[in-house]
N, C-alpha and C positions, 0 to 999 in steps of 0.2 A: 395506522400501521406503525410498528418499533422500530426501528434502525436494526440491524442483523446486529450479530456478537463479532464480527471479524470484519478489521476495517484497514482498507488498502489506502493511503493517502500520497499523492504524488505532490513536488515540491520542485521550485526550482528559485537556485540562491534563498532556500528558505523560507520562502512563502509558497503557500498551498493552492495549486495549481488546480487537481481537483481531488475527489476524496467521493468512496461508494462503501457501503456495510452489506455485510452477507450473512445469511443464518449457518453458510456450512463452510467449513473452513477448505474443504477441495475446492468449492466454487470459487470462492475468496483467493485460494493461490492460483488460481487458473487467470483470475484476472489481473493480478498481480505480475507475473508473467508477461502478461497480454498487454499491461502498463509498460513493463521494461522494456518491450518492444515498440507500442507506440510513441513512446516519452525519452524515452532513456538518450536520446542524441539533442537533448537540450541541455544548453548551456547550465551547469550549475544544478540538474536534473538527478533528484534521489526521490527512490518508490520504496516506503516501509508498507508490512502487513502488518496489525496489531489484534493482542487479543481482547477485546472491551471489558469481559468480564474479569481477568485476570489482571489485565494491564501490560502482560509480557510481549514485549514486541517479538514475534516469531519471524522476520526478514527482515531483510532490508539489501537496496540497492543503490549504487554500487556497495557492494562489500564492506564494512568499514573496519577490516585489520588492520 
């Protein structure tokens, strides 16, 4: 089995805490979301979604304006 095209990777101070691939990019933000919620009160704690085939990262959390 391939790894999916859309991959949500969660991080904290920058090492990869953990990381899942999806074939549909709504599945993918749903978890991605679901990440923010269960990760995001960790210290140092940022959730990107990327696109594998393109390379474009379509989120990320927190915001980085």
């Amino acid at each position: 089995m391939t790894a999916g095209r859309y991959r949500v990777t969660v991080t904290t101070d920058g090492m990869p805490l953990i990381q899942g691939w999806w074939g549909c990019e709504a599945t993918a933000r749903r978890k991605f979301t679901s990440w923010v919620g269960e990760h995001g009160d960790r210290p140092g704690a940022r959730v990107t979604l990327v696109d594998e085939e393109t390379g474009e990262r379509l989120t990320v959390w927190p915001d980085a304006r």
